[in-house]
N, C-alpha and C positions, 0 to 999 in steps of 0.2 A: 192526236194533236201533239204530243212529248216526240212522239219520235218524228216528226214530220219537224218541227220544233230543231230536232239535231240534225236533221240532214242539213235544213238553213241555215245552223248555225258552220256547219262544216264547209255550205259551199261558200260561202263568206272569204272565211277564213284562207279558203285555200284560193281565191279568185284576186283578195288581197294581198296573198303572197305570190301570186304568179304573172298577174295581170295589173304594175300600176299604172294608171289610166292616163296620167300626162306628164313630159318631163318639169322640172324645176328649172324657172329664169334664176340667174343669177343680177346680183346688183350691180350695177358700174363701177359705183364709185361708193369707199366707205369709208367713214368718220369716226374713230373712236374718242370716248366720252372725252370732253375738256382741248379737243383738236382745234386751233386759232382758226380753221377754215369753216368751223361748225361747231361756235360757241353756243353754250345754251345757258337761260336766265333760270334762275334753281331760289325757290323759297323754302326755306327749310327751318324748323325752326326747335329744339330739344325736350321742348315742355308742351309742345302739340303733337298732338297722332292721329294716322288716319284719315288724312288732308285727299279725301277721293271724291267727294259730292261738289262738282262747280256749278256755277252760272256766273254769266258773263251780262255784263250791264249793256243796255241797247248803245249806246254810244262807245264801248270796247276800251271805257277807261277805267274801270272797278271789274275786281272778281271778285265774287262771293265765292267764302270757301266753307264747302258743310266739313268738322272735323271732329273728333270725341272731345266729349265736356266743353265744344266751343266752335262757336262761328263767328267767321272771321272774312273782313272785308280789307282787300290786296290793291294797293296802285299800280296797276300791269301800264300807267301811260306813257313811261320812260323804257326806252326798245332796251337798254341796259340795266335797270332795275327792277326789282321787285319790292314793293317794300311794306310794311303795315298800316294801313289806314284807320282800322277799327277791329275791336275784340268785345263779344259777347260770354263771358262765360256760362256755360247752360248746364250741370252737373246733376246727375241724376240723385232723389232725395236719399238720404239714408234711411228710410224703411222701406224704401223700391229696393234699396241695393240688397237691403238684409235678406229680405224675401225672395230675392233673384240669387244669392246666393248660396239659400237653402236650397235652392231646387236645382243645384248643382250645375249651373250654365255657367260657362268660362269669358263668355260676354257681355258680361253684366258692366252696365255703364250707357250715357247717353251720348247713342253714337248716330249722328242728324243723315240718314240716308233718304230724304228727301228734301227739294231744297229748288223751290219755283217761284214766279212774279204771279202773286194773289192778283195786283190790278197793275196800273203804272208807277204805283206811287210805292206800296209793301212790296214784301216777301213774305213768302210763306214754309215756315221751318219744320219740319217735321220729325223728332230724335225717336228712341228706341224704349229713352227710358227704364234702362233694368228692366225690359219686357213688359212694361206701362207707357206704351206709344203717348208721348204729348207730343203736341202743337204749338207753332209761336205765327201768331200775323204781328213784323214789326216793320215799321218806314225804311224801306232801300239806305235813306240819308244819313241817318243815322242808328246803331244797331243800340246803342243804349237810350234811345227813347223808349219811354209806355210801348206796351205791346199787350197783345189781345191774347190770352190762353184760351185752347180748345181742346176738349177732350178727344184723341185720335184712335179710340179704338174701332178697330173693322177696318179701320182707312190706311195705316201706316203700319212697317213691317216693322214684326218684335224683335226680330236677331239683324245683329248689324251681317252676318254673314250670309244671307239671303237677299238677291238681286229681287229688286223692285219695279215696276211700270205708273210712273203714275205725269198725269197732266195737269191743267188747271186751264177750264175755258168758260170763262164769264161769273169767274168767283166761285166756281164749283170743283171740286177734287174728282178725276177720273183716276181709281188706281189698280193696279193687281200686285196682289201681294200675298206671302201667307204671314200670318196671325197667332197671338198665342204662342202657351209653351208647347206644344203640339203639331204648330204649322197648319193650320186651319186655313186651308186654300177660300181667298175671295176675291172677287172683281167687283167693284161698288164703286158707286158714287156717293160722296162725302159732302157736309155742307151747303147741300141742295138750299138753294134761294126759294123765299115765299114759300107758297105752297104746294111745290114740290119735293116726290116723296126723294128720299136715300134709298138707292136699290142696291139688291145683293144680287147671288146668282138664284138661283131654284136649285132645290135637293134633286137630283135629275144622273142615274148610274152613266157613266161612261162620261158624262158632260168635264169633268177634265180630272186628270189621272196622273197623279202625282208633277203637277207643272214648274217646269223652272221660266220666269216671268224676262223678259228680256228688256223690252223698248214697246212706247206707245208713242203715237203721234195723232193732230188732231188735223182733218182735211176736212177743212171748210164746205169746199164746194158740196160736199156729199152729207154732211151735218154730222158727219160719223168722227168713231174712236176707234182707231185700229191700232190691235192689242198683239204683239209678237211674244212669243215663248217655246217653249218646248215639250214633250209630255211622253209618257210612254203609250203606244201603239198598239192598234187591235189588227189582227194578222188577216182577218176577212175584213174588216172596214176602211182600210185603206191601199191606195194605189203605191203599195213601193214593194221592190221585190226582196234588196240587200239593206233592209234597215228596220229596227226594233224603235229607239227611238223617235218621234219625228217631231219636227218642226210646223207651229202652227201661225194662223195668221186669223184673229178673230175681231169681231165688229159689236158694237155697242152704239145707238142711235144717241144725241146728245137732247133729241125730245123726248125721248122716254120716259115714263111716269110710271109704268107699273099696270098692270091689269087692273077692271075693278071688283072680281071675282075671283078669277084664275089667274092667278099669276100677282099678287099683290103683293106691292113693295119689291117685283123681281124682274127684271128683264125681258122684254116683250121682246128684245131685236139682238137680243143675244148669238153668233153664229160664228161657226168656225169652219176652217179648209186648212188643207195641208201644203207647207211650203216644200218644193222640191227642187233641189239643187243637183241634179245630174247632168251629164251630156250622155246623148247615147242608153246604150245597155249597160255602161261604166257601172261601176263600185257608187252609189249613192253617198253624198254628205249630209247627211241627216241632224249631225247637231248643230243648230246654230247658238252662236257666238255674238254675235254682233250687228247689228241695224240702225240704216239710217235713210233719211229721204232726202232727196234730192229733187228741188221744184222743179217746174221747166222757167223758161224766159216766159217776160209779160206778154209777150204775143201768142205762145203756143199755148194752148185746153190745158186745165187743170189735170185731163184726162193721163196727160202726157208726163203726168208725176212716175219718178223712179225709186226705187227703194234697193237699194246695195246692202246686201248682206254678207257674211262671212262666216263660212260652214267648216267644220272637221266632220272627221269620221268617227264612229264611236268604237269598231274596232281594233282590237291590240294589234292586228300586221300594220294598219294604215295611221297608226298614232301621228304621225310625223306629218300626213295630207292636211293641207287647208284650201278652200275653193274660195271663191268671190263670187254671186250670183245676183244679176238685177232684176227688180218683177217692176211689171207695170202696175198704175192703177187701173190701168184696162183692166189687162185679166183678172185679179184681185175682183174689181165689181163683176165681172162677168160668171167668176165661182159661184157669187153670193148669191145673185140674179139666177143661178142655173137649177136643177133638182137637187133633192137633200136625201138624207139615210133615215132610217127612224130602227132604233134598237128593239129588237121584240126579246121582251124580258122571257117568255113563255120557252121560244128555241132559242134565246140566247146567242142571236146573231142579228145581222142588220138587214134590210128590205130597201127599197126603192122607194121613196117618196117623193113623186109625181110635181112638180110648181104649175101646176097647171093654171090657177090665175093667178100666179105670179105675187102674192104678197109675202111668201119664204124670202126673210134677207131685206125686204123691206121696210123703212121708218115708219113710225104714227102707228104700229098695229096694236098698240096698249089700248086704243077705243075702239076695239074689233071685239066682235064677239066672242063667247067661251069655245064653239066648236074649233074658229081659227087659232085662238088659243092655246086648245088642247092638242093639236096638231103641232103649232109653234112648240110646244113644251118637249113636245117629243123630238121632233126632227131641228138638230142644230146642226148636224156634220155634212159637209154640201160632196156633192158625191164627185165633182170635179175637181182635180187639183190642180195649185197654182204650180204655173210650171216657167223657168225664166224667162226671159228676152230671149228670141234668138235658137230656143231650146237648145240652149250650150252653156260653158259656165265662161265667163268675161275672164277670169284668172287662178290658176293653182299653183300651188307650191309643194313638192313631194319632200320639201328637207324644215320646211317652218309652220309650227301651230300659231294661227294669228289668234287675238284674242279680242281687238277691238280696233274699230276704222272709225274715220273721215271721210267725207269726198266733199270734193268742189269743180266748178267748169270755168275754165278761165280762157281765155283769147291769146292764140300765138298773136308772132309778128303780122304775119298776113291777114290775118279778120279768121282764120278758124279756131274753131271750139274745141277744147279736150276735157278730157273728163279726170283729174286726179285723184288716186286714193291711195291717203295714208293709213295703214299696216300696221298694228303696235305686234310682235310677237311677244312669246312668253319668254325668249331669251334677253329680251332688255331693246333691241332693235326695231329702229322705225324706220319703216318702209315707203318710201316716195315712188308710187307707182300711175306712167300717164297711158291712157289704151289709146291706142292707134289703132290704122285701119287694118293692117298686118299683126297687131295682134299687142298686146301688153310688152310693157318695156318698165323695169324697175331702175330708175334713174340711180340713187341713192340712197344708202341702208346710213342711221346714223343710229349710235347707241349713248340709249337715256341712261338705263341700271346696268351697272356692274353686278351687280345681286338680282338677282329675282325678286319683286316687292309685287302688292296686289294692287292692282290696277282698276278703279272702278270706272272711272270717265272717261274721254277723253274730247277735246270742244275745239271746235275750229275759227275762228275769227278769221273772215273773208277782208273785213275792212281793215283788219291791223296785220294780216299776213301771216299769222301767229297761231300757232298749233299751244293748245293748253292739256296737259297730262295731271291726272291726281293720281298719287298716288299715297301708300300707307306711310308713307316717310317724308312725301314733301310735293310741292306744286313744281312741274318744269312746263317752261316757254321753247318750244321750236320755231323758230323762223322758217316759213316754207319754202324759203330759199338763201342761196347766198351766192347769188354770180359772181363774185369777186373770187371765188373759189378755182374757177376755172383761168389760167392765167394766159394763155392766145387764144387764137381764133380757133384756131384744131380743137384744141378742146373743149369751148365753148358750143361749138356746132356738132360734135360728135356729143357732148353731153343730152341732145336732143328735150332741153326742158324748155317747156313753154314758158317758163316765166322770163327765160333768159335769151339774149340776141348779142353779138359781138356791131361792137360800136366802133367803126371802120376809124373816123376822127378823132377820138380821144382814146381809141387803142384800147379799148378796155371791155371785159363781159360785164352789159348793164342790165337792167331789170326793165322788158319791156314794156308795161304800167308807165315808163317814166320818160320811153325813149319812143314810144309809140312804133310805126311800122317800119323804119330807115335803120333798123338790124338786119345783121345778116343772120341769118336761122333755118333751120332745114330739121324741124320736129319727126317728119316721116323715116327721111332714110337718112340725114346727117352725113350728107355729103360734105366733107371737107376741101374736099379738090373743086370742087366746084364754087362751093362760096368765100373759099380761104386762098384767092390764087397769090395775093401778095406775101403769101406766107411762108418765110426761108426756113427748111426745114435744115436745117445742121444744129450740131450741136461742138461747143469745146473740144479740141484733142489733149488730152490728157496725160500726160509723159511718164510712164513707170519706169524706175530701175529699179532692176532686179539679176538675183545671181544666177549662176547654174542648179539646178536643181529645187530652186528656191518655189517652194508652192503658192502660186498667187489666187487671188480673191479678186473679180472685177466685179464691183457691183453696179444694177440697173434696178432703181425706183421708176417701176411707172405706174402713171397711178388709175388708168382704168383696169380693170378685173375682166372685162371683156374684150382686150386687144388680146393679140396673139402675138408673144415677144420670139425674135428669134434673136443670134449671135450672127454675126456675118464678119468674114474677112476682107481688106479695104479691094479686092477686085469682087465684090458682094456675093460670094460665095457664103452659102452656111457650114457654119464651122460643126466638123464630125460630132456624136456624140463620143467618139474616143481619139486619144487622151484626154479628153475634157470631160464637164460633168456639168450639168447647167441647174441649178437648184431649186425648189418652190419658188424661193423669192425672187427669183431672174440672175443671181449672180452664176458667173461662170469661173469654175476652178480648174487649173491644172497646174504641174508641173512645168518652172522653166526649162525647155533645151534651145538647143540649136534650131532645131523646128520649129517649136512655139513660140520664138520671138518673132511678132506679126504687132499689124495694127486690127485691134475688133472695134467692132462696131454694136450695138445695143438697138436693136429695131422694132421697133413694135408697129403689127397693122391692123387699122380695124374698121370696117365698111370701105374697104378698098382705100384707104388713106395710108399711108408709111409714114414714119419720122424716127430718127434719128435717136436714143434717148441720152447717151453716152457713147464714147469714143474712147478707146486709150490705145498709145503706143507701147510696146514693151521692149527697153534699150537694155544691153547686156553694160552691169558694174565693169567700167576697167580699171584695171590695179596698176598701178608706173612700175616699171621694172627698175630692180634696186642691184648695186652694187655693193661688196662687203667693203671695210674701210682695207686704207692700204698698210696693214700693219700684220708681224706674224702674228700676233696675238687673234685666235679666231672667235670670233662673238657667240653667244650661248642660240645652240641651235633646238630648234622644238620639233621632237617629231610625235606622228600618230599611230596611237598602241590603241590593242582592242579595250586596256584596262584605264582607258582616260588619256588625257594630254599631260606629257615630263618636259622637265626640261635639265638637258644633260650637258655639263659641264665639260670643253675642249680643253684637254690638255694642252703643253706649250709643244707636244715634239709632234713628228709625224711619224704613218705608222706605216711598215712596207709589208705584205704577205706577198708571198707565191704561189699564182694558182698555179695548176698542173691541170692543161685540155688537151690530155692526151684520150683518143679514143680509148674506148672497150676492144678490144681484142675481138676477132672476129671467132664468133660463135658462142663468144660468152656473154651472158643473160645479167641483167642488172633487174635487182628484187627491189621494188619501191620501199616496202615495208622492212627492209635488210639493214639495221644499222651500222653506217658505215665505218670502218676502221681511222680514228681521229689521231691516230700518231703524229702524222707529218702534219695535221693542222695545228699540233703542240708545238710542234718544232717551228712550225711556220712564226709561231707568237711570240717565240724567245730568243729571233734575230730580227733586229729592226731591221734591215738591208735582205734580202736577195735579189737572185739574177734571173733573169729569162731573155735568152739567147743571146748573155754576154751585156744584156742592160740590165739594171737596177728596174725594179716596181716599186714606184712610191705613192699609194693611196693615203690623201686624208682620212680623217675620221667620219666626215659628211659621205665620202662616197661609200664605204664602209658601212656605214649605216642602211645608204641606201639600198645597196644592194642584200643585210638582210630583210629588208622590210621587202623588196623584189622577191624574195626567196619563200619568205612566209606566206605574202600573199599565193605565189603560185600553187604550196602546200596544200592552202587552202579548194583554192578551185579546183584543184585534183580531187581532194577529199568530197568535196561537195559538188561535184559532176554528175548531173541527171543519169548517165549511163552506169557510173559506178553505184550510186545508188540505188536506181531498179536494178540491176545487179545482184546488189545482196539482197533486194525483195524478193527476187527471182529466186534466188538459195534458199532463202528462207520457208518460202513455201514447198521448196523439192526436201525440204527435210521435216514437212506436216505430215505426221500419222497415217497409213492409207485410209483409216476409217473416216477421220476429219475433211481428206480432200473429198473423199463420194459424198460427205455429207453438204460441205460448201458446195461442190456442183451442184446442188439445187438449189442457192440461191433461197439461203432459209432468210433472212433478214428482208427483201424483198418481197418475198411470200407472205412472210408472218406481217410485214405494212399493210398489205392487201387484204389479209383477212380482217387485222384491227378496225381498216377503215368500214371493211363493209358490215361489221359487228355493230359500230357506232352508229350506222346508219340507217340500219335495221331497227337498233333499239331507240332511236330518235324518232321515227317511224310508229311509236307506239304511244308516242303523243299525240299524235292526230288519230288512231285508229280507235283511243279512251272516246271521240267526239260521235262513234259509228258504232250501229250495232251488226254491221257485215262482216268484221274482221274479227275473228278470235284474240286478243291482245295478250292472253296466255301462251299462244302458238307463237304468236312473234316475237315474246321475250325470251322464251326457250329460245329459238335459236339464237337470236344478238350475242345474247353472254356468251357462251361456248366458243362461239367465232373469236371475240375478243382475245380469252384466254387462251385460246392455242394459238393465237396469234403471237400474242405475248409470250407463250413459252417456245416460238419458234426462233423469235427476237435475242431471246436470252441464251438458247443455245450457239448463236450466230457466236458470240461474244465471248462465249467460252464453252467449246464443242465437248464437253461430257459426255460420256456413256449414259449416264442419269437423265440428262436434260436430253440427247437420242432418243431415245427411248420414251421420255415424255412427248416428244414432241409427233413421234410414229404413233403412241396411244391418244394423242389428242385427233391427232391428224384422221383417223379412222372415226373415231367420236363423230366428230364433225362434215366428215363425209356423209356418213350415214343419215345425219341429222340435214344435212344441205339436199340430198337424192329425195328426203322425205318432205321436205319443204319446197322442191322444185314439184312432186305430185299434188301437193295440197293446194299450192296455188294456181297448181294448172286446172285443177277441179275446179277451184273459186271461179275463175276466170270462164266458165261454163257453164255455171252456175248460175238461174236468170229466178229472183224473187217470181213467183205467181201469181201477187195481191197486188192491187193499184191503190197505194195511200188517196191516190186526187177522186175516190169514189164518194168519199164522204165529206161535205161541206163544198162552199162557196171559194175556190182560194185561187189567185189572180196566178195565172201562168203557172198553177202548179205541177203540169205535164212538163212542163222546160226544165223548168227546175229539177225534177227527177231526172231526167232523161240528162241533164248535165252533173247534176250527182252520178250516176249510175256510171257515168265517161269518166268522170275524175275517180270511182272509186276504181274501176277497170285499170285503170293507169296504177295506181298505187298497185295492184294486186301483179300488173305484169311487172313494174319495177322490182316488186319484191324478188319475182319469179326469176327474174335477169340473175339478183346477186346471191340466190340460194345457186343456181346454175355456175357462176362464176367461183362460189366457195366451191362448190364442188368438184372443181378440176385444180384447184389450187391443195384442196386436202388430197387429191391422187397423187398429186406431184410430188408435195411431203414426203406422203408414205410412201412411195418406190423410193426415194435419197435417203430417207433414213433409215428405210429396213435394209437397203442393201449396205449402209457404214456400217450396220449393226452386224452383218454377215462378215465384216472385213475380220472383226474380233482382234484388234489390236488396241493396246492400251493409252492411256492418253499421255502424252507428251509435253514437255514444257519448252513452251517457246523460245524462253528469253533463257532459257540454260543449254543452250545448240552450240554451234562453233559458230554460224555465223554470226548469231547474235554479238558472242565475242570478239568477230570482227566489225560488225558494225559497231561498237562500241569501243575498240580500237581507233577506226575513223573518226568517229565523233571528239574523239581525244584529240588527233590531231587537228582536227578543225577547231578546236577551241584552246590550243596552243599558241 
């Protein structure tokens, strides 16, 4: 069972890294916290904590808030305020606290994690108590009237940091919780009226297994209590292939009384089945998270109740998946009603048991007799599992863990139904997600915490509109909507929420609750062209100046997340990705030239709709052309030097030189680098006046100037000319060692990349093969390292070609050959190598032949991969060792680079360029 144990856990593992099951929606539209478009109402308050237990008063104008050392009642009636109405302080006694914090518990304190309506009139409180569970029944109306204390042990959970199940139907407690300093798992009923008993569960192995308790709910029609949680999993008694823990869904009758023999004082209708959230053969979501029901309308069968749940995986590849799954109460009864398992302690496995007259799963059997009894006691696990709506999951997400929902069915404009469900994740963000018939659509992501805080509720008020959040730092109000958000038509209709319709008359997105059906609205496909025809898409042109070279910034806010923005030029061409560069956030940069001075355009399209989002022209700065004044005196001229901007003072005279253009002499050669003979430019200096051909040359000082800076520059671009420079590259390397150049022909730096990587990959490779007892994990770390370091010492010879590091690199190089030839046979043997024992010979275990057989394919792969990169090292180590043995053959000493001639000429050049 251990090693059958690792192969499941392996192919898990690798089935979640190769195979994830569905892609991620993205949101529309997002709101970050305190956005005027998606205000939220926040009670907060410095001297309360732990504000996560609500209920909401049947008229939606009071919340009760369960909080440590205090319960507290909220005026949620004002859409803008939240404010204080009433405070209970409830503090646990100081010798519960002394005693709870001998026993060394870090939650010691009375922290109310229960918190339901007793009848119409109470509430009913239930704290922790320093792990002394009390009770309060006190009046809704006021919290500091007399109240009824009850002793809550067995009934109410002792650590505030354990999730609880509990109801209350006709003055009686339905709860599941664990208990104690210990966590003493129980399911009871508390409070029992008259002369009914308080039942627990029966001491019964396997009956539940370390359980995390989620959500309960009470469905009338069926007189039942169904119980949702989670638990750890028996490998032959249940129906999942990629899942350890699972999710349960269990029943308790609300007429039960208890056996009068067997079963006394314990649950006669006690039963459980498996919740299973997959589609397909996919990667299973086994833990659940989060549950709720959803009625149907007064006309349709009770039958036709929904329950929305929200699954992760329990996986480290699939941490980040979350699903949405709905079950009916069909099939849910239909489990119960079906055949059960009954555990045989003797083989220690599970059997069949037969419903043959049908009273497994059924109410009233507490006045059954002891044989049906002792049957009941044993068989609770129903051998069918719940399996969703649809057998597919309604919605997943590969990038967000959700941790708790909502849902509600509301009416578009037209009279149809949709179904909404809000999403809290762990990252602070809430999810407004409506399912259509093509498939779930996430309207709008809006965040509550900037911080991660724990979140224990969260409560929907249909009649106020209003999303209620507890959390450990304070109560938030969401509004489930805000069409004023949406400012035309396009995007009111492409927003595709039902609560909203564009209000053709008053030009505005309203709420249609309030505008009824005469909205324009297109929830399916959000056709804009269609229902937005009066709607002038242009937008402002917007006038840049700007200089030559000047790097500009056009930005485009648009604010769906799901348009596709492009750039366009005003004949709607799209603009290149080069010279330009268009950014996450839609703005587009480039350089001003001559070119780039255009009008763009900012376009964004989405379900076949375009609009405009921004417009700019780009006008070139013009400067007025100036004249000097009319005087000799010449005004201070500024010129540009590589060492900053001078400014150099005109003398009062002028200044004449003499060039001399006469040619070179034919045949004689002019040396760049030749410093020229400066005589006659002395002489040129120390007569203001010469002649050429009989006239005077008289240059100012401006032209003078200019034409050194003509002069310098051209130095420059000499100096700094692509051809002159490979040039001296070119020298440089004709004056490398012979030994160095054989050694660079192979291309060690290259090489030694290649073996790095596949050393890495090899020994990364040894993380999954710790999961397998097929792979030697010894074999495989011998080779990774070695790869590595001769990689690494091929690397470093690249950089500075040594005789030493040579040498190292041709004994590495053969090392690892050898070592690569010997790893190319080992796995070519694995890979032919077929186990002779059938693990699925022994026991009962669901598709255990698939399972092997696709273990055996994934281990196969890993072994030819290996096989690939011991093969690959091994023509990379030949190649090595011919280029370095044969530098080693040159037998020339090593040489220094930057002490060559040319070096000194390049460094000559470099002078002149920076002159």
């Amino acid at each position: 069972m251990a090693g059958l144990f690792r192969i499941w856990i392996f192919t898990v593992l690798l089935l979640g890294l190769i195979d994830p099951s569905q892609g991620s929606l993205h949101p529309r539209m997002s709101f970050s916290q305190g956005s005027s478009e998606r205000l939220l109402g926040i009670y907060h308050s410095s001297i309360v904590k732990n504000t996560s237990t609500l209920l909401l008063s049947t008229d939606a104008e009071t919340l009760f808030v369960g909080a440590q050392d205090a319960l507290l009642s909220l005026d949620v009636s004002q859409p803008d305020s939240i404010t204080l109405k009433d405070k209970l302080e409830w503090a646990a006694s100081p010798q519960n606290m002394k005693t709870c914090t001998v026993a060394s518990k870090t939650d010691c304190g009375n922290f109310i994690s229960i918190l339901q309506f007793f009848n119409s009139t109470h509430l009913y409180a239930c704290g922790t108590n320093a792990y002394k569970p009390q009770a309060l029944i006190i009046p809704a109306s006021s919290l500091s009237a007399s109240r009824d204390t009850k002793d809550a042990k067995n009934c109410c959970p002792s650590s505030s940091t354990q999730r609880n199940a509990a109801t209350i139907v006709d003055e009686e407690l339905y709860t599941a919780t664990k208990v104690g300093y210990f966590g003493d798992k129980v399911i009871s009923r508390c409070h029992s009226r008259g002369t009914r008993n308080n039942l627990e569960l029966q001491n019964v192995p396997k009956l539940l297994q370390e359980p995390i308790f989620i959500s309960s709910t009470h469905v009338a029609s069926e007189g039942k209590i169904l119980l949702f949680f989670t638990e750890v999993g028996e490998l032959t008694g249940d129906l999942f292939l990629n899942s350890f823990i699972v999710s349960r869904v269990a029943q308790v009758c609300t007429d039960d009384n208890g056996g009068s023999l067997t079963l006394q004082k314990r649950w006669t209708s006690f039963a459980k089945s498996q919740l299973v959230c997959q589609q397909g053969d996919e990667l299973q979501f086994n833990k659940l998270q989060d549950i709720v029901k959803l009625s149907p309308t007064d006309e349709k069968s009770p039958d036709n109740t929904l329950f929305y749940g929200v699954f992760t995986s329990q996986w480290a590849a699939s941490s980040g998946l979350s699903a949405v799954c709905a079950f009916s109460l069909t099939d849910i009864k239909a489990a119960f009603s079906g055949d059960y398992k009954t555990f045989d302690l003797n083989g220690n496995h599970w059997t069949r048991q037969p419903n043959i007259d049908g009273k497994l799963g059924k109410c009233g059997l507490f006045n059954d007799n002891d044989r049906v009894l002792n049957i009941v006691k044993k068989s609770f696990l129903t051998e069918k599992a719940v399996r969703p709506v649809g057998k597919k999951l309604i919605f997943s997400s590969t990038e967000e863990r959700y941790s708790r929902l909502a849902v509600q069915r509301t009416q578009a404009a037209n009279g149809h139904s949709y179904t909404i469900l809000y999403l809290l994740t762990e990252s602070g963000f809430l999810h407004k997600v409506v399912l259509l018939a093509k498939g779930p659509h996430i309207i709008e992501e809006i965040q509550i915490f900037k911080q991660s805080q724990t979140v224990k509720n969260i409560l929907l008020s249909t009649s106020k509109g209003v999303l209620f959040i507890g959390s450990s730092e304070g109560v938030f109000r969401v509004p489930v909507s805000n069409c004023s958000a949406y400012p035309n038509c396009a995007e009111c209709v492409l927003a595709r929420d039902p609560f909203c319709g564009w209000d053709s008359e008053t030009r505005a997105c309203a709420t249609v609750s309030r505008m009824g059906s005469n909205l324009r609205q297109d929830v399916e496909g959000g056709n804009a062209n269609e229902q937005c025809t009066e709607f002038k898409n242009t937008a402002s042109t917007v006038i840049r100046i700007a200089q030559l070279n000047e790097i500009v910034v056009l930005p485009c806010q648009w604010r769906s997340r799901l348009a596709e923005v492009t750039w366009r030029f005003s004949n709607n061409s799209i603009v290149p990705q080069f010279p330009y560069m268009q950014r996450a956030d839609g703005s587009l940069v480039f350089t001003v030239t001559p070119k780039t001075v255009s009008t763009y355009r900012c376009v964004s399209e989405e379900l076949g709709f375009k609009q405009t989002i921004a417009a700019f022209t780009i006008t070139l700065h013009v400067i007025p052309r100036s004249f000097p004044p009319p005087s000799h005196q010449q005004p201070d001229i500024t010129l540009e030097s590589d060492e900053g901007t001078k400014t150099e003072l005109i003398p009062d005279y002028y200044t004449t030189l003499e060039f001399d253009k006469s040619e070179p002499t034919k045949g004689e050669k002019t040396d760049a680098f030749k410093t020229p003979d400066r005589t006659s430019e002395k002489k040129a200096r120390t007569n203001h006046q010469s002649t050429k051909n009989g006239f005077p040359v008289v240059l100012s000082v401006n032209e003078v100037a200019r034409k050194r800076i003509s002069l310098k520059n051209r130095l420059k671009e000499k100096a700094e000319s692509p051809d002159l420079k490979s040039s001296l590259v070119e020298l440089e390397k004709s004056n490398l060692p012979p030994k160095t150049k054989m050694f660079l022909k192979g291309k060690p730096l290259s090489l030694g990349l290649v073996q790095v990587f596949i050393g890495l990959v090899v020994m990364t490779l040894c993380t999954i093969t710790v999961l397998v007892d097929k792979l030697n994990v010894e074999t495989v770390m011998s080779l990774g390292l070695p790869f590595v370091v001769s990689g690494s010492v091929a690397i470093a010879a690249h950089k500075r070609s040594s005789s030493a590091l040579i040498k190292a690199t041709l004994a590495m190089s053969v090392i690892c050959a050898l070592l690569a030839a010997a790893g190319t046979g080992y796995f070519s043997w694995e890979l032919s190598n077929r186990p002779g024992e059938d693990p699925c010979t022994s026991g009962d275990y669901w598709s255990c032949s698939y399972m092997i057989w696709r273990f055996n394919s994934l281990v196969d792969g890993l072994r030819g991969l290996l096989l690939v990169l011991c093969f690959l090292e091994l023509c990379v180590c030949i190649s090595l060792s011919i280029f370095s043995a044969r530098a080693i053959q040159q037998g020339e000493t090593d040489v220094d680079l930057y002490g060559s001639d040319t070096s000194l000429l390049k460094a000559g050049v470099d002078c002149v360029s920076n002159t």
